[in-house]
N, C-alpha and C positions, 0 to 999 in steps of 0.2 A: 504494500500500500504506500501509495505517497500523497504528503499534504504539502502545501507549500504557503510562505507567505514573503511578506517585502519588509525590507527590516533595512533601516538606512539607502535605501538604493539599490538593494540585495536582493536578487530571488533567493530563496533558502526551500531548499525541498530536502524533508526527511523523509529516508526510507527506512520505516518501519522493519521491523525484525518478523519473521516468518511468513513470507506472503505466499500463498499458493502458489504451485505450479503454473496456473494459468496464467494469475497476475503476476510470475516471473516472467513468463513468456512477455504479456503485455506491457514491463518494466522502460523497456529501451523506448518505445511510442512516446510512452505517457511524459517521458524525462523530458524527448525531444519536442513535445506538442507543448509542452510547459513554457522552455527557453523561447520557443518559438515567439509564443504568444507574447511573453516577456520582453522580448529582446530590443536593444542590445545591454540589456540589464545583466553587470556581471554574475555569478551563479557559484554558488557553497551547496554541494549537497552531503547530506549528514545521513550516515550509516550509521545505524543502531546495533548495540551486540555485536556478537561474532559474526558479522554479513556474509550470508549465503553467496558461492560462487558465481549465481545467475544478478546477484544482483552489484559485485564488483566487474561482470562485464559488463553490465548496464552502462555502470560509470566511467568505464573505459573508452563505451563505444558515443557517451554524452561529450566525453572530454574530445573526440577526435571532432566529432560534429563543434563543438563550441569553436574550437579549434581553428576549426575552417572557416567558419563565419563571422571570427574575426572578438568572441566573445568572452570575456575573462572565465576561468572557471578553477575551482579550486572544491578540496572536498576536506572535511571532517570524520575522523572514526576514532573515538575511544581505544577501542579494539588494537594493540601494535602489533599481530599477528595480520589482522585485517591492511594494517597502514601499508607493515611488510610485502604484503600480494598487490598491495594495487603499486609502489614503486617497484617492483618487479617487474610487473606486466605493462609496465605503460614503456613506447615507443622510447629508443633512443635518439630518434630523429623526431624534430618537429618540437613544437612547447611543450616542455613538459609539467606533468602535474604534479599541482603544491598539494599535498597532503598533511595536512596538520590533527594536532592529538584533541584540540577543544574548538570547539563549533563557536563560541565567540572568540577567539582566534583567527580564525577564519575568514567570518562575514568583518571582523576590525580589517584585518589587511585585504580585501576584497575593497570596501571601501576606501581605504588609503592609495591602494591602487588603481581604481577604476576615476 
């Protein structure tokens, strides 16, 4: 599940911990319809818990889209095992993403940045 809201200039969308299969599948959509709608509002999104692998490729494949269109984006996870997998897996080419350990954290240097 994700909620979102606007916080200084911020989109901030949390993604809830255990979403269904389905609304795994439907994660990447909902991330991208969100920015979309937003845009070109920079974008913190916050993983809850231990984040299920369907939903740090969510943020992977949000971070390439933001990416491209030119839109800041940066993410929050408690989780350093979580923080661990998504600097991992993100591209050594191209912007890479800021992953920070606190969600105000985050949306502070989102706003300082943007």
């Amino acid at each position: 599940m994700v909620t979102h809201s606007l916080e200084h200039g911020v989109l901030v969308l949390i993604l809830d911990d255990g979403p269904g299969s389905q609304a795994q599948d439907d994660l990447p959509r909902r991330i991208s319809d969100l920015v979309h709608a937003h845009d070109p509002r920079p974008v913190v999104i916050i993983l809850g818990g231990d984040a299920p692998a369907a939903a740090t490729s969510a943020v992977l494949r949000a971070h390439r889209m933001c990416s491209d269109v030119g839109v800041l984006m940066s993410v929050a996870a408690h989780s350093a095992a979580v923080r661990r997998r998504l600097q991992a897996r993100t591209p050594a080419v191209g912007t890479s993403l800021v992953v920070h350990a606190r969600a105000d954290t985050a949306i502070a240097t989102a706003v300082t940045a943007a």
